[in-house]
Structures are given as C-alpha cells and as structure tokens.
C-alpha positions in Angstrom: 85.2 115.1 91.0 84.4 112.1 87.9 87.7 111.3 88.4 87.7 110.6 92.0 84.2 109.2 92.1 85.3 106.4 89.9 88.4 106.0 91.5 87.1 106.0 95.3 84.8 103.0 94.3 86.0 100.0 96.2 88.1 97.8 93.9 85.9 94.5 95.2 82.8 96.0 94.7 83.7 96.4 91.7 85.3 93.3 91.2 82.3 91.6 91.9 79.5 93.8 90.3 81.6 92.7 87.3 81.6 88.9 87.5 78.0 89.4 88.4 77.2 90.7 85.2 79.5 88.7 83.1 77.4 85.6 84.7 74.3 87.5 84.6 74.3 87.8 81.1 76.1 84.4 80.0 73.1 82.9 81.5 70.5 84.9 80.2 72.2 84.7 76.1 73.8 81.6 76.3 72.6 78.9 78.8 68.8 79.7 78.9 69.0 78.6 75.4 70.4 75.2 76.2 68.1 72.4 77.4 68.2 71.8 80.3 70.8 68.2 81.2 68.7 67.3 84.7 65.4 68.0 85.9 65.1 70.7 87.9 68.0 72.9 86.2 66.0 75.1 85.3 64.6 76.3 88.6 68.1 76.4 90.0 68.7 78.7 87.1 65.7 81.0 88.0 67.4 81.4 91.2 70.2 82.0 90.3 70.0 84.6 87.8 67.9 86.4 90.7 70.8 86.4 93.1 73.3 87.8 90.1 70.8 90.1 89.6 70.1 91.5 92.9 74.1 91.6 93.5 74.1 94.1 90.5 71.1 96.1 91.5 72.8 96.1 95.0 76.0 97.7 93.0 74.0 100.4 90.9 72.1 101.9 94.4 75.4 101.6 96.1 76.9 103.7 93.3 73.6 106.2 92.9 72.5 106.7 97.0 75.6 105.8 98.7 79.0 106.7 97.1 77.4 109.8 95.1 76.3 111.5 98.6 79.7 110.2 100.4 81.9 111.8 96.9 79.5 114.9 97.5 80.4 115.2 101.1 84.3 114.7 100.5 84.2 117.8 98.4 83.0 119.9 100.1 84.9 118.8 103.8 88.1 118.3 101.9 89.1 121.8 100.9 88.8 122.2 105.0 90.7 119.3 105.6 93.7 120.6 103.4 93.4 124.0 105.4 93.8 122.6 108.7 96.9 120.1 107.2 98.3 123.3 106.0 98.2 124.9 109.1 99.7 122.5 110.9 102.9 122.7 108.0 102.9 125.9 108.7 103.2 125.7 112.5 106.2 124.2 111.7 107.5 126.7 109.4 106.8 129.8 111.8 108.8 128.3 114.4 111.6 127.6 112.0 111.9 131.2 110.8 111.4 132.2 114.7 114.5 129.9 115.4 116.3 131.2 112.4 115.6 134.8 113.2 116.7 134.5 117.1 120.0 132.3 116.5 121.3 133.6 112.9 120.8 130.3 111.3 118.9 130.2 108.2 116.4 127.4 108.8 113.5 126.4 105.7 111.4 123.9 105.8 112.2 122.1 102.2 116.1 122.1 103.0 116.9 121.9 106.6 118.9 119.3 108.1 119.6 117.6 111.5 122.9 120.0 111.8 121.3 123.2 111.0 118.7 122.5 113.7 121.2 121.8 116.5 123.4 124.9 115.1 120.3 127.0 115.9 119.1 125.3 119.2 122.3 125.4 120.4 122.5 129.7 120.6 119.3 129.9 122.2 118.4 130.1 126.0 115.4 127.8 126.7 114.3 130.3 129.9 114.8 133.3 127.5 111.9 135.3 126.0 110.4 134.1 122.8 108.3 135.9 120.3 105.1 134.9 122.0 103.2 137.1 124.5 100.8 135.8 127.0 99.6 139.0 128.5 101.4 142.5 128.6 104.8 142.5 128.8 104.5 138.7 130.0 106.4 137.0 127.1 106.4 133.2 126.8 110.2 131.3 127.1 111.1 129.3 124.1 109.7 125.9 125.9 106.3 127.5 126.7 106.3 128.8 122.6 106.9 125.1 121.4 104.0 124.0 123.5 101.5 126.9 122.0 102.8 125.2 118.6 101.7 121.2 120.3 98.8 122.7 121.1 97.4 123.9 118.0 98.9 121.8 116.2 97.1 118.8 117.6 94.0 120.6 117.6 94.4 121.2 113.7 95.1 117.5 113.6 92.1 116.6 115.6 89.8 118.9 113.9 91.3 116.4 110.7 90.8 112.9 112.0 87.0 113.9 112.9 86.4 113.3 109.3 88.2 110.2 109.2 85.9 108.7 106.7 86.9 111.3 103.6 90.8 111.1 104.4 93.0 108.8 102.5 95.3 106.7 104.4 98.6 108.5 103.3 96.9 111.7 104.8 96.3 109.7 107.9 99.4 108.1 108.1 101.1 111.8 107.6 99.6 113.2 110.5 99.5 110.7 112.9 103.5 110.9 112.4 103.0 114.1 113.6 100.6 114.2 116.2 102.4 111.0 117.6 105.8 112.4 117.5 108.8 112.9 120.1 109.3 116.0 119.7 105.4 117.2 121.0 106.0 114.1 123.9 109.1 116.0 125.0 107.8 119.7 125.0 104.7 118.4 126.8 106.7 117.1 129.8 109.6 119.7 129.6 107.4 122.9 129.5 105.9 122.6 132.5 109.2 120.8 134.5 111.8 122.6 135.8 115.1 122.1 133.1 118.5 123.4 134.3 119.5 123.5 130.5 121.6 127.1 128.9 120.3 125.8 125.2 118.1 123.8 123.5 120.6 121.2 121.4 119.2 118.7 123.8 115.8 118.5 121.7 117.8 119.1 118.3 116.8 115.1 117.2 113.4 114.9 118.3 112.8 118.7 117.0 114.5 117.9 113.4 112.4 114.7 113.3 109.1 117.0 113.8 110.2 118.8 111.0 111.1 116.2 108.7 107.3 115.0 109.5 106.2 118.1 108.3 108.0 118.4 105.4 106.6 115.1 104.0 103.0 116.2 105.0 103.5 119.1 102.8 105.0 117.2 99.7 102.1 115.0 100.1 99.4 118.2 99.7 101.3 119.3 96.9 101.2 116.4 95.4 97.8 115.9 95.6 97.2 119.1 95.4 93.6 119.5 92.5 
C-alpha cells in the first residue's frame, strides 16, 4: 500500500511541490540575507515566499486528505475489480474448454492459435445444442451460448469501469479491447438472425481475436498481480 501511495502521486504535483520548496527555502537561507538591490524588493519577496508557501501547503493536504482517502478507497475496491477482470478471463476459458470438449480439439487459453480455433469451430453445428440450459430440457444452440458469455461478460466489464477512477489505464485499455471487440458485435447480431450456416469457421477470426484479448488481460493481472 506505501508503495503505491507514493507511486500513484501525480509526477507534476510532485514536480512542482519540489521546485516550490527548493525556492521556498533558497529564499528564506540565502536571499533574505542579502540587501535588498531596489526598493521595494523586499515586499515582492514577502509575497512571494507566501505563494511558494501556500503551493507546498497545498501539496502536503493534497497528500494527507486527498490521495490518502483516494489510496484507501483503491484498496479496498481493487481486490473486486480484479474479481470481476478475472471473471471475464474466465468466460473465455469456459467456452474454450466447452468448444474443446464438443469438437475434440484441445483448446487453452495461454497456447491457442487462430488454426486451432477454426479446427474446432469448424465440427460444430451452430443450431446444435450447447451445454447451456434455459429451462427444462430447453437447451441453448451454440450462438445463443456465446451471447450468455457477451452478456456477462460486459456486465463484469461494466461493473469495472464504474470505478474508473482507481483503474490504471493498461487495465482500461485491456478491457475496452474486449468489451469493444468483433467477436461480441458479431454474436450480438447473429444470435438473434436467422444464419443458414452447418459450422461456425465463419466466426473463427473474430472468435480467436476475443481470445487473444483475453489472454493479454490475464498476463496483465498476473503481472500485477500483489
């Protein structure tokens, strides 16, 4: 928590809290002993060592009020924050196995490729029943099951950007590659429109580039994983 209190601290801020006090205190040991060269000097230097001043008292209740209640906050929203990111890798990682598991092609997050996904896609009947149920014996088809996946998925991701001010812009940039992604444009339209399709290789790209999203999201919370 020290570490990242220190480190959150805007770089300007503290860029000029330091000249401040540099300033601050070359005036007070160095030119308030020097006579003054013009009249009038030194009641420019009155008002100036009161605006260095107030710039570094600014800093210190800035530090104290404002960034020691926003590093509080972060601390304890964050540990949710990396839930819900996790959830939304592991959206991604159910429907892999669920893809492996139906077509007979090994599919894992941290080494699939582009070919693997269309090897698997290609074997499975879009209009076929997927391992999702709806109601008794009312099983979703594989479109339908991708758009459960959207679904949640986005809400995860929504649930994430409501606390936009504690999230650092890697995260951000992360999961706005996923919400904004192909893949969940094309399931949106193609779950609820009639598709004439006998497999799904047609959404290999967009599907592989989904996962690929993911995959970096995850390397990212295990990097900065506490």
């Amino acid at each position: 928590m020290i570490k990242h209190f220190f480190r959150t601290i805007p770089k300007t801020l503290n860029w000029l809290a330091l000249v401040s006090l540099v300033l601050l205190l070359t005036k007070v040991f160095y030119f308030n002993q020097v006579p003054q060269p013009f009249r009038g000097c030194y009641e420019l230097g009155v008002v100036f060592e009161g605006l260095l001043a107030s710039i570094f008292a600014s800093y210190e209740f800035y530090l104290i009020v404002v960034h020691t209640k926003e590093t509080r906050d972060r601390t304890v929203i964050y540990p949710h924050i990396t839930k819900w990111a996790r959830f939304v890798v592991g959206d991604c990682m159910a429907q892999l196995t669920e893809f492996g598991t139906a077509s007979g092609v090994a599919l894992d997050i941290a080494t699939v490729t582009e070919d693997a996904v269309r090897d698997a896609l290609t074997r499975i009947d879009p209009h076929s029943n997927a391992p999702l149920l709806f109601a008794l014996n009312n099983y979703a088809n594989w479109l339908q099951y991708w758009d459960h996946y959207r679904t949640r998925s986005k809400a995860y991701i929504g649930k994430i950007m409501a606390q936009l001010i504690y999230l650092d812009a890697r995260l951000v940039s992360f999961l706005t590659a996923i919400d904004d992604c192909t893949h969940f444009s094309v399931v949106e339209y193609v779950s609820r429109a009639p598709i004439r399709n006998s497999d799904m290789g047609a959404f290999a790209k967009s599907f592989y580039d989904y996962c690929l999203a993911c995959r970096r999201l995850e390397q990212h919370l295990n990097a900065t994983r506490a």
